[in-house]
Kinemage of the C-alpha trace (Angstrom):
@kinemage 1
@onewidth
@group {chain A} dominant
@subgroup {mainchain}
@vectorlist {calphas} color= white
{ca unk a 1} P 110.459 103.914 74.258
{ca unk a 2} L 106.663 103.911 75.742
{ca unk a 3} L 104.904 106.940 76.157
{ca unk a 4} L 101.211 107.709 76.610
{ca unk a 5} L 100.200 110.169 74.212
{ca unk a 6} L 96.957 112.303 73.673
{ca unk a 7} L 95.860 113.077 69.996
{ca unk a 8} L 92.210 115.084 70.613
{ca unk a 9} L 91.169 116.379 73.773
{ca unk a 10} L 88.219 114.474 75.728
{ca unk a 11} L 88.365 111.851 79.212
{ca unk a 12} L 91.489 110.456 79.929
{ca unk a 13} L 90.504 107.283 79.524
{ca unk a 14} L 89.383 107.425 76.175
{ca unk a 15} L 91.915 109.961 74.731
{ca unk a 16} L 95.269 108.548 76.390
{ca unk a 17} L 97.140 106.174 74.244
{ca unk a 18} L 100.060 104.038 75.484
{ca unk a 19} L 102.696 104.058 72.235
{ca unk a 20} L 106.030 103.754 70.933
{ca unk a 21} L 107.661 107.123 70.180
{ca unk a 22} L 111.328 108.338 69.729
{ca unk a 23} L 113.353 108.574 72.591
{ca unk a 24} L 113.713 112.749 73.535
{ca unk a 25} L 117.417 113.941 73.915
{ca unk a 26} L 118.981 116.574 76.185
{ca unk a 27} L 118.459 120.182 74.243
{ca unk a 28} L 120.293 123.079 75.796
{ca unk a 29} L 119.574 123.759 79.373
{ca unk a 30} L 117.809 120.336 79.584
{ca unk a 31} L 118.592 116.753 81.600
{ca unk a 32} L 117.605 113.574 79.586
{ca unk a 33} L 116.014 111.535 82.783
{ca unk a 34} L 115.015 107.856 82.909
{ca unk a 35} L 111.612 108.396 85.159
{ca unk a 36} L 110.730 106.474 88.103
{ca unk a 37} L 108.150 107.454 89.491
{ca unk a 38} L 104.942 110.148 87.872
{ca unk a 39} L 103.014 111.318 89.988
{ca unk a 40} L 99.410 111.790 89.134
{ca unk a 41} L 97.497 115.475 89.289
{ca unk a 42} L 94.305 116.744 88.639
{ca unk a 43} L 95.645 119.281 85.984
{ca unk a 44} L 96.999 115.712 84.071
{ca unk a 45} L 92.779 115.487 83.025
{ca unk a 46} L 92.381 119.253 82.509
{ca unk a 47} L 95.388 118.679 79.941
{ca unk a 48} L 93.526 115.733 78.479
{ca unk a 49} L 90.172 118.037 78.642
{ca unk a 50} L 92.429 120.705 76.599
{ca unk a 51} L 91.140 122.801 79.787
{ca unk a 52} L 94.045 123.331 81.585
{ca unk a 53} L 95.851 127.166 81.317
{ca unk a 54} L 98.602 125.584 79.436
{ca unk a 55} L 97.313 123.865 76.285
{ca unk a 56} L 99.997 122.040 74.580
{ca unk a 57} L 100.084 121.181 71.035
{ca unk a 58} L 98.575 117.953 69.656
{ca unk a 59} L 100.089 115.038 70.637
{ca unk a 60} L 101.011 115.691 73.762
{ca unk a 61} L 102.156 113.305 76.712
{ca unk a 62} L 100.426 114.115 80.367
{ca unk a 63} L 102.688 113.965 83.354
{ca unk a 64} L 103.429 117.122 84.987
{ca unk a 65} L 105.958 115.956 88.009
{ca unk a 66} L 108.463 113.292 88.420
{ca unk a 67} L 111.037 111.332 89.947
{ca unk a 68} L 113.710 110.704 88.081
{ca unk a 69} L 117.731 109.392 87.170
{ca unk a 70} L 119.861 111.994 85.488
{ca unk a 71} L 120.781 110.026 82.124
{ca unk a 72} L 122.609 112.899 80.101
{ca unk a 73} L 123.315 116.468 80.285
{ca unk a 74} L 122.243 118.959 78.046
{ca unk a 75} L 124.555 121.832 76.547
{ca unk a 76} L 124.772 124.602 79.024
{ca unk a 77} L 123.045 122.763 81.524
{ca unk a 78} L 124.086 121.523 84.845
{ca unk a 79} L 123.554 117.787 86.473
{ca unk a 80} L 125.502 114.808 87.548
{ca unk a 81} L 124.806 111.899 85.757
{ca unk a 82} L 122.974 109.160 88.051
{ca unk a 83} L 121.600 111.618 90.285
{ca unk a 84} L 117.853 111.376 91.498
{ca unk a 85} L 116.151 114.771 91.022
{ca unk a 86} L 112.430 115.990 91.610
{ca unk a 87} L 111.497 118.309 87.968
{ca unk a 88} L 109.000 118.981 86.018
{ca unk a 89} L 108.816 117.862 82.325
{ca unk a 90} L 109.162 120.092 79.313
{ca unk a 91} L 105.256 119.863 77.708
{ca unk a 92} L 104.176 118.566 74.922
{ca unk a 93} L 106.772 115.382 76.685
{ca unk a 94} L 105.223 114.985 79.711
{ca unk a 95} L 105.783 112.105 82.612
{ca unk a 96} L 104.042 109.220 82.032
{ca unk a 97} L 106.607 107.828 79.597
{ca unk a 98} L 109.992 106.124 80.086
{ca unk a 99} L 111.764 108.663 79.642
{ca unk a 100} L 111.818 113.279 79.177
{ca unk a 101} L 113.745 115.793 78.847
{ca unk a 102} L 113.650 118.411 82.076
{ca unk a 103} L 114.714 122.256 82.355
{ca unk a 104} L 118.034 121.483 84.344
{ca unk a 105} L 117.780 124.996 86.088
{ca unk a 106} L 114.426 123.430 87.608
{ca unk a 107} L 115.685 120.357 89.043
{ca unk a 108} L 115.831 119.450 92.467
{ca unk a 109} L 117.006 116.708 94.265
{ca unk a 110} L 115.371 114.647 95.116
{ca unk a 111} L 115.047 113.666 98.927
{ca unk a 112} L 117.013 110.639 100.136
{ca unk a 113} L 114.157 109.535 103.112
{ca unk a 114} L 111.793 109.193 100.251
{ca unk a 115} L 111.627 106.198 98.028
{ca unk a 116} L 110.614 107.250 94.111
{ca unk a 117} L 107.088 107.511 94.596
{ca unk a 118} L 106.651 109.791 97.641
{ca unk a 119} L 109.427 111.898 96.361
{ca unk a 120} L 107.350 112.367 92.968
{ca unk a 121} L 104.341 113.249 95.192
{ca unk a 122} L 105.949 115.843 96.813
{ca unk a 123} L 106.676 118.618 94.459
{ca unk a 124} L 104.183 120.160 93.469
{ca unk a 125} L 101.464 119.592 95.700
{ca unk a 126} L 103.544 120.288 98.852
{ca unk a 127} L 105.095 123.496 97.700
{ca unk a 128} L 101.941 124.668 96.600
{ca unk a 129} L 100.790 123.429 99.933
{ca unk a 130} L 104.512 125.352 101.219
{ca unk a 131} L 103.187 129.130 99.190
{ca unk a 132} L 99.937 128.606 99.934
{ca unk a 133} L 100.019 128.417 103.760
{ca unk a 134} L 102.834 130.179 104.367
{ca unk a 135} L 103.844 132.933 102.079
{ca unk a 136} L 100.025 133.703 100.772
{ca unk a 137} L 97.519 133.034 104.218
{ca unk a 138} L 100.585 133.775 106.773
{ca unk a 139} L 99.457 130.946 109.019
{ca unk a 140} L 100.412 130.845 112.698
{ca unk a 141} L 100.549 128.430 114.930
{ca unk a 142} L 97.936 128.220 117.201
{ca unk a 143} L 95.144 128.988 114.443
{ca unk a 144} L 92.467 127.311 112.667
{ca unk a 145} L 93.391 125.651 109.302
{ca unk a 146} L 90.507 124.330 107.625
{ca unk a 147} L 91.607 122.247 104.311
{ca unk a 148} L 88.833 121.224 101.841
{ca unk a 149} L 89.335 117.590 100.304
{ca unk a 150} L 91.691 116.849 102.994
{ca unk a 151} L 92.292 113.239 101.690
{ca unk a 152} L 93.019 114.187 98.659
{ca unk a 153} L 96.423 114.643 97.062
{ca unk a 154} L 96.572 118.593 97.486
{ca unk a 155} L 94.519 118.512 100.858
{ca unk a 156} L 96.748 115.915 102.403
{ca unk a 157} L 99.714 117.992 101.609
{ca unk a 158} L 97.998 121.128 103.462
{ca unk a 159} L 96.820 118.754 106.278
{ca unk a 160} L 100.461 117.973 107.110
{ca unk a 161} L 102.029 121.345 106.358
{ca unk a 162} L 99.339 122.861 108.621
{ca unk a 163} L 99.889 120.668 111.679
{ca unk a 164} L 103.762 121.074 111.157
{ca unk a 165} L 103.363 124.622 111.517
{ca unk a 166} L 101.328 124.176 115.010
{ca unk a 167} L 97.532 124.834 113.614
{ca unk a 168} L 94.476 123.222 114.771
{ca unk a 169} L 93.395 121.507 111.387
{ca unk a 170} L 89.741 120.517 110.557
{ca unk a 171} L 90.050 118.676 107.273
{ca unk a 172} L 86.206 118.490 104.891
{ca unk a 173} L 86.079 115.203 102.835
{ca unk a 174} L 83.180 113.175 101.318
{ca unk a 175} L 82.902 109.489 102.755
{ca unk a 176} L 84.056 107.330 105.649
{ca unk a 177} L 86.834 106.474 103.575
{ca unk a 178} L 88.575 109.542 103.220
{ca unk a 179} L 87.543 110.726 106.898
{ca unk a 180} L 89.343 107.688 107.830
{ca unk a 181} L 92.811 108.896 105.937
{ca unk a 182} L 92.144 112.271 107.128
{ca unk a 183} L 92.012 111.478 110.692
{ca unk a 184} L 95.565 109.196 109.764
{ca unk a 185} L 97.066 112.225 108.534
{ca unk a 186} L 96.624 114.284 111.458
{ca unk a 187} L 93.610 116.291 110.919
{ca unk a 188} L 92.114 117.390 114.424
{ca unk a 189} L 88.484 116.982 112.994
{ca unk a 190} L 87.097 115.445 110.549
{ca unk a 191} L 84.158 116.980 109.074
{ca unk a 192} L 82.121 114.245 106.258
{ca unk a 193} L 80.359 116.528 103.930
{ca unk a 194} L 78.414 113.798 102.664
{ca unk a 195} L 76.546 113.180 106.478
{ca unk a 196} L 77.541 116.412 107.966
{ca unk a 197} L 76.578 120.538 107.954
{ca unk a 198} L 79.967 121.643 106.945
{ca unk a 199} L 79.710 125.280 108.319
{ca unk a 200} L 77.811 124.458 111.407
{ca unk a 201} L 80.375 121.746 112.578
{ca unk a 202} L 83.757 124.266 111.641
{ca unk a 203} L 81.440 126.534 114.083
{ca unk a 204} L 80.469 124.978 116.421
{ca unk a 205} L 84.792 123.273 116.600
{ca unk a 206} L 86.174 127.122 117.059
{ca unk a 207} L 83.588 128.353 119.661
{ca unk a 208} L 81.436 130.338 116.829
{ca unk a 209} L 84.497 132.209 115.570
{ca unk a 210} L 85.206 130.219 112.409
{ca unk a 211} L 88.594 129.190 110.587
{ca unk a 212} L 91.637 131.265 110.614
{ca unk a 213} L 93.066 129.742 107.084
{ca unk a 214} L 90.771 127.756 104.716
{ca unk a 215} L 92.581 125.974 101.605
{ca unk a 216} L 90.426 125.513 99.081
{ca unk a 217} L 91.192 123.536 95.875
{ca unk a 218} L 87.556 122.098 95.413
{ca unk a 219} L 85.939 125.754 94.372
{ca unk a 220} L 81.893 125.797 93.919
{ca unk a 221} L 80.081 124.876 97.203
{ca unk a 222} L 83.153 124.819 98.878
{ca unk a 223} L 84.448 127.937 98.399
{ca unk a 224} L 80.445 129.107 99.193
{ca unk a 225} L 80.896 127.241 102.979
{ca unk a 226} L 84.378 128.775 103.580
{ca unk a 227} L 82.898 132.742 103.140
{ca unk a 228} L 80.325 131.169 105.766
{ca unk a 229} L 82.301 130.057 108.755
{ca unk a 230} L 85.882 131.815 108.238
{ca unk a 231} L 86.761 133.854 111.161
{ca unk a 232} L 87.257 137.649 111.197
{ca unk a 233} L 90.207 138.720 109.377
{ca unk a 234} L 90.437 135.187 107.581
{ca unk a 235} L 91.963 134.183 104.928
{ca unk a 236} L 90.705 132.029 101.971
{ca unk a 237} L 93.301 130.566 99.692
{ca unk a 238} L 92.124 129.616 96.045
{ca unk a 239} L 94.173 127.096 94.811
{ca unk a 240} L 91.703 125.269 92.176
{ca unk a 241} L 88.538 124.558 90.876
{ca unk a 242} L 88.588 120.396 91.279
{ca unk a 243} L 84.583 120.535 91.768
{ca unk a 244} L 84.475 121.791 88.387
{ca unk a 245} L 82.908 125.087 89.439
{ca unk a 246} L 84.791 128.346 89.452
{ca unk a 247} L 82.771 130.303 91.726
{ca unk a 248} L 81.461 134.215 91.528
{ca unk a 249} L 83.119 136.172 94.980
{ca unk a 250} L 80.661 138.303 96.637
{ca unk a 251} L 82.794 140.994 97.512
{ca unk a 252} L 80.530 143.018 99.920
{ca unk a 253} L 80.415 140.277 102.020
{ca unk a 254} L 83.998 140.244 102.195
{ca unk a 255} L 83.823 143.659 102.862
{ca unk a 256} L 81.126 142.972 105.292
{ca unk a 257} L 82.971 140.019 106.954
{ca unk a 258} L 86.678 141.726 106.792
{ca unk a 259} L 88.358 138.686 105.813
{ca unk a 260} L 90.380 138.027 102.347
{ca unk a 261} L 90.908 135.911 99.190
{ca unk a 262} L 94.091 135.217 98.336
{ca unk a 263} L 94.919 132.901 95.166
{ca unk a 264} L 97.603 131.105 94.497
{ca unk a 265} L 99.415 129.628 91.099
{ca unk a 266} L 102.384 128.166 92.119
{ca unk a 267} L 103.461 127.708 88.719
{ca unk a 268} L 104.686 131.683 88.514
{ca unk a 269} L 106.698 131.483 91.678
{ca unk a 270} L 109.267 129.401 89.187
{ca unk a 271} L 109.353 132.268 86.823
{ca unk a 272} L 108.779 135.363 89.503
{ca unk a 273} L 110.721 133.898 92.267
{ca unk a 274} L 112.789 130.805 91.564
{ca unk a 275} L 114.715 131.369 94.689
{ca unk a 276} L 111.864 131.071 96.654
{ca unk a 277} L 111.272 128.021 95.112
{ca unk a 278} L 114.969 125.906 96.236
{ca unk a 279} L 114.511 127.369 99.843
{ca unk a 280} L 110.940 125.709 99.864
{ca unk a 281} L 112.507 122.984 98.627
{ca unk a 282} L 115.104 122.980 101.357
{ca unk a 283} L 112.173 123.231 103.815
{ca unk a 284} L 110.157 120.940 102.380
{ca unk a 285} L 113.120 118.243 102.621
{ca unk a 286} L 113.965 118.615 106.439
{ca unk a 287} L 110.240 118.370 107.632
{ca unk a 288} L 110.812 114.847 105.843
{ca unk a 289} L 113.934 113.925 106.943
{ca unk a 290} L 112.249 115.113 110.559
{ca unk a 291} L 109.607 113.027 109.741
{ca unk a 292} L 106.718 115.425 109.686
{ca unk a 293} L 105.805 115.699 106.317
{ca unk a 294} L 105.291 112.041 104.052
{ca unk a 295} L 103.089 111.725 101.012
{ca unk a 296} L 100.306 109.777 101.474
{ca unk a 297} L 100.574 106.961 97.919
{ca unk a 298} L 97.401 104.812 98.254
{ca unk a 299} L 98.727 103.196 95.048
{ca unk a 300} L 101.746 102.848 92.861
{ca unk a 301} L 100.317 101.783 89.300
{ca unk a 302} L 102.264 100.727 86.345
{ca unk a 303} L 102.490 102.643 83.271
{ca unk a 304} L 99.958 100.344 81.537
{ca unk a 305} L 97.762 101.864 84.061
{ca unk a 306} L 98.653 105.471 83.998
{ca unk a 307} L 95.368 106.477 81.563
{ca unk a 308} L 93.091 104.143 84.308
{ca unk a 309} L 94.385 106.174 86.975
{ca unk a 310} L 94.498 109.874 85.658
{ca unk a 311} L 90.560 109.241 85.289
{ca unk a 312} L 90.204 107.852 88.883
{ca unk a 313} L 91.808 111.554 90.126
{ca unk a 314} L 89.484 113.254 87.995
{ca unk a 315} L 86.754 111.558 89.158
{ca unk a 316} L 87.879 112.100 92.493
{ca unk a 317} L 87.667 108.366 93.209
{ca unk a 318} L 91.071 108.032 94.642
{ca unk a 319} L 92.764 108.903 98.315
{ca unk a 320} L 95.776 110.481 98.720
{ca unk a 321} L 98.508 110.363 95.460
{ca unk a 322} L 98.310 107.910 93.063
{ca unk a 323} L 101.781 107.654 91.635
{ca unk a 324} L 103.183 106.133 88.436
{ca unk a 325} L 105.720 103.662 88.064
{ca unk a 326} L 107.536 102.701 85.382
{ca unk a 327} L 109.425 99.997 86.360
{ca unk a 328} L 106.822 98.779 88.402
{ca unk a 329} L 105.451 95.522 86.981
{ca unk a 330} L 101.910 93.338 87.559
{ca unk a 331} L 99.325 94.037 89.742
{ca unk a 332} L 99.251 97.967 91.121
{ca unk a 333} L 99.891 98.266 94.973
């Protein structure tokens, strides 16, 4: 089978190799899965980087979430053959190949309103999104959700969370672009970073008093305009460093300012609190079926493509998720 493989850490583009490789088989606990759809994430370039928490060993395929079909069942595990599931791949095998082995006990299904692309998108990014707002920051409806990079494949995911749960959202991007698939999303204002003073606008929009929620997974300057204009008794939630800066807290001013940080690693909720995980899941699937949550996929890519478009997200050219397909064949779309 095809697989894109990584032999020495550097850009995506340069380091990501499409080859032939043996096909993986179903160990113990594990799902052998024909994929249909991998979705792209920022941490896919940290892995390239070698700068992501997890460092696999050397070769290593990228692809940390996926759609897939259910081709054989591992001993010990459960799955039904031909089923469609959400999982994550077992590293150093990642996604972008034509097939991996996944940990059956993390496999979800995957949500019938969904085709295989926005179904891939909405793993990790939306639960994160799911812990983030809800479990971590508490948000209520009625409050002020500001969402850094609000086009972008995490923000879009808070965007929509945010107005499901009945807050005012004010979504930060940089471009006319992205301000244009913020304000598609929902996002109540758009604030362009690249014309605009982010911290006097988000003032100015809540009467002086600031935001009640900001979701931050830029870091750097970002995370330096949130401790600016969130309100009293805010909340900040760190959820990356995608601007490449991992910034210094000045805790007397959040002492002075009363408000909090709060970070958040979705990754450990799988290992601290996997139930957590299926009812967010369960959540996750009725605000689609209901229509108010759907993954915004500027572009479904084949997997010629995949190393092209793992350096576009890092670069932070792209809009929205930019999902791998398999199957998919020509042009991307």
């Amino acid at each position: 089978m095809r697989a894109w493989r990584v032999h020495e850490n550097g850009e995506p583009r340069e380091v990501m190799r499409l080859e032939d490789v043996p096909e993986p088989v179903a160990g113990p606990g594990q799902l052998l899965v024909r994929v249909r759809a991998a979705n792209v994430n920022f941490p896919d370039a940290l892995l390239c980087r070698g700068r992501y928490q997890v460092r696999p060993p050397l070769p290593f395929t990228p692809g940390v979430e996926l759609c897939a079909e259910v081709l054989a069942v591992g001993e010990g595990a459960r799955g039904e053959v031909g089923a469609r599931v959400l999982a994550t791949p077992v590293l150093p095998a990642g996604g972008f190949a034509e097939r991996a082995a996944v940990s059956a006990a993390s496999a979800l299904p995957a949500p019938e309103t969904l085709d295989d692309a926005e179904a891939a998108a909405l793993h990790i990014g939306y639960q994160t999104g799911w812990f983030g707002l809800h479990r971590r920051a508490r948000l209520q409806a009625g409050e002020t959700l500001l969402v850094h990079a609000a086009a972008g494949g995490v923000g879009s995911a808070a965007v929509q969370l945010g107005k499901a749960a009945g807050a005012t959202v004010i979504g930060v991007v940089g471009g006319a672009e992205k301000a244009r698939a913020a304000r598609e999303l929902g996002c109540d204002l758009v604030v362009d970073r690249h014309a605009e003073d982010v911290v006097s606008a988000v003032k100015e929009a809540t009467g002086g008093r600031g935001a009640d929620v900001v979701y931050d997974p830029v870091g750097g300057t970002a995370f330096t305009q949130s401790t600016k204009c969130v309100a009293f008794e805010g909340r900040i939630v760190v959820v990356g460093f995608a601007g490449g800066t991992v910034p210094a807290p000045p805790l007397n001013h959040v002492l002075i300012k009363n408000y909090a940080i709060l970070g958040l690693h979705w990754g450990l909720y799988n290992t601290h609190d996997p139930a957590a995980v299926r009812a967010c899941h369960d959540a996750l699937t009725k605000l689609a079926a209901q229509g108010a949550i759907a993954p915004l996929v500027s572009e479904r890519v084949p997997l010629e493509a995949a190393a092209d478009a793992v350096q576009r997200v890092a670069d932070g050219a792209t809009t929205g998720r930019v999902v791998v397909v398999p199957g998919l064949s020509g042009e991307a779309r």
